[in-house]
C-alpha positions as CSV (number, residue, x, y, z in Angstrom):
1,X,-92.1,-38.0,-7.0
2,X,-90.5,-37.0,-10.7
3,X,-89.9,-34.1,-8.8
4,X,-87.8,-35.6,-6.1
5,X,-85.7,-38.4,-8.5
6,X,-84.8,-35.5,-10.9
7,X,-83.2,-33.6,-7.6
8,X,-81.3,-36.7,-6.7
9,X,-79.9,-37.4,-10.6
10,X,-78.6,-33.9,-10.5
11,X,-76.7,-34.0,-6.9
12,X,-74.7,-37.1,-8.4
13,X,-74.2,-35.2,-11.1
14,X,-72.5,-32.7,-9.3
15,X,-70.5,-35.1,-6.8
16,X,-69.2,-37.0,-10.2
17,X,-68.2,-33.6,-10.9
18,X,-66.2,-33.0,-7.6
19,X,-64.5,-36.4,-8.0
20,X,-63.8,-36.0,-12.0
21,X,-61.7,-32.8,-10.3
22,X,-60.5,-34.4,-7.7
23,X,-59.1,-37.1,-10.1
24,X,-57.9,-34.5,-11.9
25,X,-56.3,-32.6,-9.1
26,X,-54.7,-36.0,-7.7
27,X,-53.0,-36.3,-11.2
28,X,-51.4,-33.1,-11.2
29,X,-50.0,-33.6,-8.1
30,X,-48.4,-36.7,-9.2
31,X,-47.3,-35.1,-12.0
32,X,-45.6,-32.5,-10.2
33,X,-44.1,-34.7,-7.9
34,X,-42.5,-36.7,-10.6
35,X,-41.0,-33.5,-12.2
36,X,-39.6,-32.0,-8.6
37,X,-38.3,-35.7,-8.3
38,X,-36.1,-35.3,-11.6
39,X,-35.2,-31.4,-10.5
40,X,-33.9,-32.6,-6.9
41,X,-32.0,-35.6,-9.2
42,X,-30.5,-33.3,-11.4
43,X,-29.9,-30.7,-8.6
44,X,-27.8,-33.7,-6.6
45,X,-26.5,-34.3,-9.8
46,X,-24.7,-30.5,-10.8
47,X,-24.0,-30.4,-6.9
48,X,-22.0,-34.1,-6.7
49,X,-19.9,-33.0,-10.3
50,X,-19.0,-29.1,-9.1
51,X,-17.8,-30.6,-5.4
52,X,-15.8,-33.3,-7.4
53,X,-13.7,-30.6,-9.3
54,X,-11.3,-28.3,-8.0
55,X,-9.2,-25.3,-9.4
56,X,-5.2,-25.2,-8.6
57,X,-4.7,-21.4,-9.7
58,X,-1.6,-20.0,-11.0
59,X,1.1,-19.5,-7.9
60,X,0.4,-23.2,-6.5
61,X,0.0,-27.2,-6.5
62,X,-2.3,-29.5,-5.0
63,X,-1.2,-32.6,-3.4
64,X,-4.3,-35.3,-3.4
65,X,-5.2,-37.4,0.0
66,X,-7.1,-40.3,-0.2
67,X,-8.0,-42.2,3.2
68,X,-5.3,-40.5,4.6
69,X,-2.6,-41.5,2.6
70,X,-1.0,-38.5,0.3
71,X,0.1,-39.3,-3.2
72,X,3.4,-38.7,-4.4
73,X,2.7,-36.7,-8.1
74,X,1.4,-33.3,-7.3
75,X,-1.6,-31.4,-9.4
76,X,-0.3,-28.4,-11.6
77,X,-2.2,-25.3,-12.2
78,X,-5.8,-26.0,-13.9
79,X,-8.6,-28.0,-13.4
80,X,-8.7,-31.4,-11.6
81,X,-11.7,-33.8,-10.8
82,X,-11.8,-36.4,-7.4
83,X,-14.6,-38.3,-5.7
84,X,-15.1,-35.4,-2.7
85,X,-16.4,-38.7,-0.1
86,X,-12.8,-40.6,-0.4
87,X,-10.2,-38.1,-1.1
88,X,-9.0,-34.5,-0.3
89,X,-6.8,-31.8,-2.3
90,X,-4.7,-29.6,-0.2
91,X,-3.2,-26.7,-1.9
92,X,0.2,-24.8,-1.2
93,X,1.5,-21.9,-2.4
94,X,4.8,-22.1,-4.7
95,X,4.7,-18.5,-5.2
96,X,6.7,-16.0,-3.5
97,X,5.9,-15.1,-0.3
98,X,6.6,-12.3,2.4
99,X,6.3,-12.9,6.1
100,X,6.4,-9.8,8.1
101,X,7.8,-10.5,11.5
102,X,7.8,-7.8,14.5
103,X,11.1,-9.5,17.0
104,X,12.8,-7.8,19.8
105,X,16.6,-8.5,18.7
106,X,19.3,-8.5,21.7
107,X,22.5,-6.0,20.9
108,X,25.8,-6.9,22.3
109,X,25.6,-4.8,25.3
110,X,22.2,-6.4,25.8
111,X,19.9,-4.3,24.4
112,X,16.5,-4.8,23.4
113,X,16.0,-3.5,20.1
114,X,12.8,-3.5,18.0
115,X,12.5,-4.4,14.9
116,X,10.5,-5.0,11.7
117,X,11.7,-7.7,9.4
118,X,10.7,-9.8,6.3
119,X,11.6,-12.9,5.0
120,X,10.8,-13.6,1.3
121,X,10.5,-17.5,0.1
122,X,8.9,-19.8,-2.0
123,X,8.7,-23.5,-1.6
124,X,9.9,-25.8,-4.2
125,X,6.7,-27.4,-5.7
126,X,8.1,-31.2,-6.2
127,X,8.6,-31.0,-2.4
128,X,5.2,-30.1,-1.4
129,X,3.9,-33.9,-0.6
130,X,6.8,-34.2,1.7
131,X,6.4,-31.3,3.5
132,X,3.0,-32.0,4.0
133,X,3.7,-35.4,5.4
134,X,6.5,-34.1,7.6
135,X,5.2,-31.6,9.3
136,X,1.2,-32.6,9.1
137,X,-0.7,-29.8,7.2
138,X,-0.1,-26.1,6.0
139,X,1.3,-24.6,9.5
140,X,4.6,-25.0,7.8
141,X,5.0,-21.2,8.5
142,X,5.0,-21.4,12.4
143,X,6.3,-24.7,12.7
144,X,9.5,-24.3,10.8
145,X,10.3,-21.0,9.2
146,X,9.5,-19.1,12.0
147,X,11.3,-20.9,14.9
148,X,14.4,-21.2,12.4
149,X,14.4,-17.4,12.1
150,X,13.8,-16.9,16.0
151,X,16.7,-19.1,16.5
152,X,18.9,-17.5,14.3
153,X,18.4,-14.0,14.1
154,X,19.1,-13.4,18.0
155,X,21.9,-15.6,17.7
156,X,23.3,-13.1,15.1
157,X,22.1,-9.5,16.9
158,X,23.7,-10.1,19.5
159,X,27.5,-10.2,18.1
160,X,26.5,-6.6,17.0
161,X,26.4,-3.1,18.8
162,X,23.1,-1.5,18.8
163,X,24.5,1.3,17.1
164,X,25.7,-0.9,14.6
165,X,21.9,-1.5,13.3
166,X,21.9,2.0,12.0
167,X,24.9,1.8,9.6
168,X,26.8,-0.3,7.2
169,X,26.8,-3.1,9.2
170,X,22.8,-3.5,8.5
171,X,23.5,-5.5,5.9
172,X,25.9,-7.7,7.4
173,X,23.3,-8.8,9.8
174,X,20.8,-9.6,7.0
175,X,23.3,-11.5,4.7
176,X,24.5,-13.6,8.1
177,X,20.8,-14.2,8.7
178,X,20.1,-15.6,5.1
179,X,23.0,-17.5,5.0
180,X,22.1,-19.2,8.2
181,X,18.7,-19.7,7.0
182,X,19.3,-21.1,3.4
183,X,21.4,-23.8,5.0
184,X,18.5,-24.8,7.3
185,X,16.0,-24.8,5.5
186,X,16.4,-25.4,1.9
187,X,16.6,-29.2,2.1
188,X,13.5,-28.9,3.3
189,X,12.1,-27.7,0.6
190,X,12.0,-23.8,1.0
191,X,13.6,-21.3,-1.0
192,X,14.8,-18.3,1.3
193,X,15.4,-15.3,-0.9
194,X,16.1,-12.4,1.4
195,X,16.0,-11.4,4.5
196,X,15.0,-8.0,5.1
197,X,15.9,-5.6,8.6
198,X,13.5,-3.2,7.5
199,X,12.6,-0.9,10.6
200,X,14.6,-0.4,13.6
201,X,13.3,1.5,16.9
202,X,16.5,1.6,19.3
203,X,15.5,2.9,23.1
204,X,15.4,6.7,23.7
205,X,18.1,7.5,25.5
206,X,20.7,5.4,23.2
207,X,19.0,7.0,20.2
208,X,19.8,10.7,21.6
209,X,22.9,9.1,22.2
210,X,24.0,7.8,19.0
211,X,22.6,11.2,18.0
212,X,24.7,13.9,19.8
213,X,27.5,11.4,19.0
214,X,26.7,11.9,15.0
215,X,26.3,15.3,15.1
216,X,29.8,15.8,17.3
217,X,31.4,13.9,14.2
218,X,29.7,15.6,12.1
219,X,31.1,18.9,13.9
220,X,34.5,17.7,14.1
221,X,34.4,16.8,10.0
222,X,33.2,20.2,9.6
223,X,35.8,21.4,11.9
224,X,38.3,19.6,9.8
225,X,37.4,20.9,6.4
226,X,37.5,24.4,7.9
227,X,41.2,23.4,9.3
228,X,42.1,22.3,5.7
229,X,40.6,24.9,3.6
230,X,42.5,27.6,5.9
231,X,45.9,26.0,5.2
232,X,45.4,26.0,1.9
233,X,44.3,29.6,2.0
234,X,48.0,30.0,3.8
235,X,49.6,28.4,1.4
236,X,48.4,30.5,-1.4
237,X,49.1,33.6,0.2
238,X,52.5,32.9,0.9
239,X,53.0,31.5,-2.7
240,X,51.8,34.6,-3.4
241,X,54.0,36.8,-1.3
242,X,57.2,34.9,-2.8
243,X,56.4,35.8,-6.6
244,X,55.6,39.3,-5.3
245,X,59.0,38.9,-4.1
246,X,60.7,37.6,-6.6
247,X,59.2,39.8,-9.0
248,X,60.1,42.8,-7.2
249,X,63.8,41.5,-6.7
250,X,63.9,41.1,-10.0
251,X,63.0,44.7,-10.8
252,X,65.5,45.9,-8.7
253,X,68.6,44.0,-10.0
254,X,67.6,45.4,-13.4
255,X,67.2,49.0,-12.7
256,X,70.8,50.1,-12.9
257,X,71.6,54.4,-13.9
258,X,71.5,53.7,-17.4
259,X,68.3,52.5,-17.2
260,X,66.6,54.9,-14.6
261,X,68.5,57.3,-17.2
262,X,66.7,56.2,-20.0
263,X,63.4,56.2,-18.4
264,X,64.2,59.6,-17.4
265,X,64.3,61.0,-21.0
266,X,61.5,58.6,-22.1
267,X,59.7,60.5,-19.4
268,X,60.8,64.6,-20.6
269,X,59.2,63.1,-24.3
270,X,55.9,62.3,-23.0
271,X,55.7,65.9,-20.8
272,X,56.9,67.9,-24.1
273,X,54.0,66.3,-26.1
274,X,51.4,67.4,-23.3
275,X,49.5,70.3,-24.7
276,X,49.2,71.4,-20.6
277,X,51.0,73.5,-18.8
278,X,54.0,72.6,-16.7
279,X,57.1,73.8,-14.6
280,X,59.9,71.4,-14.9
281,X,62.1,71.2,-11.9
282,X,65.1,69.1,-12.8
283,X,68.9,68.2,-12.4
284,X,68.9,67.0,-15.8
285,X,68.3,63.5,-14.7
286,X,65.3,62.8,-12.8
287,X,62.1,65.5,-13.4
288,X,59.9,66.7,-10.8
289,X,56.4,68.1,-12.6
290,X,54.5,71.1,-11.1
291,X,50.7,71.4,-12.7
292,X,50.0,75.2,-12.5
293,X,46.3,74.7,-12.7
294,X,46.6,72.3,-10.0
295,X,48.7,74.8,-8.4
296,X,46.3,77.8,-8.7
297,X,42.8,75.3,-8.0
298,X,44.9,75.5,-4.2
């Protein structure tokens, strides 16, 4: 009987043992949900603030939308706070920016021609909020710069040869572009700053043409400087020939007796100073010289 009530005091010892740590473990629990309860609150908390802040970088404004409506003041580069669950920002680029088009231009014999072109603008920041309620978000691109362009720019090819597109005349075509272009579109707000014809690819057989037609000018100029540079090769020669001329008409008129006579002696004064051997033929005006060594060397 002791026996049997000691056995039974020492299994509820044990099970108040199991339910001490079960107490204990239940605590812990709590404990720990507590704690994940603050981490999730503070976690909501970081999440709520960093969505309810934006960054407008450098090169752009923000515009801020609330239920729809746009307001009028626009956000300058740095960091701007909103409640993310009533109100938007939408950001545009003031910066300058270059849109590549690829267009088939029509010459004026009506010719396709292919080219590569770039339009540079900026938008004018104080007009951002209005060209966001105009044209009803940031497509402004398609909407209005490109359809102005491919409006204008054939308009403008086609007054032009296709030739035309691979001289001075290139930049006619961009200035006429621009001009048309800054007229349509700056009072709405964008800034065109050039416009840029920077590739051409004409059809093959026109560009052979315009080819053997550059090199048969080219010919002909060459042609031409060969023409010129002869004549003035003529004209020295025969500037030449008259001096000759006139210098040998002058010697003549001057070389009356006297003088041949003079020359004459002048001549017997050199052959008597000549330590060489000579026969002198002579009528006592003009001498006629016989070398014997030259004579006997025969």
């Amino acid at each position: 009987m002791f026996n049997k009530i000691c056995t039974n005091s020492e299994v509820d010892k044990k099970n108040l043992i199991i339910l001490s740590g079960f107490r204990f473990f239940e605590e812990d629990c709590i404990r720990v949900k507590i704690k994940m309860k603050k981490f999730n609150l503070f976690f909501i908390l970081i999440a709520l603030s960093i969505s309810s802040c934006t960054v407008v970088t450098q090169g752009e404004v923000g515009v801020k939308r609330t239920y729809g409506t746009l307001h009028k003041s626009i956000l300058n580069p740095g960091l701007h706070s909103f409640n993310p669950f009533t109100t938007a920002i939408i950001k545009l680029p003031i910066r300058t920016v270059n849109l590549e088009i690829s267009l088939d231009l029509p010459s004026k014999e009506g010719i396709l021609v292919s080219t590569q072109m770039s339009i540079l603008y900026h938008i004018v920041g104080d007009s951002v909020p209005g060209i966001i309620s105009k044209i009803g978000g940031t497509n402004y691109e398609e909407v209005v710069i490109l359809s102005v362009f491919k409006s204008v720019a054939p308009n403008v090819s086609s007054r032009f040869m296709a030739k035309d597109m691979h001289t001075t005349e290139r930049s006619n075509i961009e200035n006429e572009v621009y001009s048309r272009m800054k007229d349509m579109l700056e009072p709405r707000g964008f800034i065109v700053e050039a416009i840029l014809l920077k590739s051409i690819r004409l059809p093959a057989g026109l560009s052979r043409s315009i080819e053997e037609k550059l090199e048969a000018e080219q010919e002909a100029q060459r042609m031409e400087f060969v023409l010129t540079k002869e004549k003035k090769e003529a004209e020295r020669k025969r500037i030449e020939a008259a001096g000759i001329r006139d210098a040998q008409q002058t010697i003549t008129q001057g070389l009356n007796p006297l003088v041949i006579e003079w020359k004459s002696i002048e001549a017997f004064k050199d052959i008597a100073s000549s330590p060489n051997q000579k026969y002198i033929i002579t009528d006592g005006k003009t001498p006629f010289l016989i070398n014997p060594a030259s004579k006997s060397n025969k």
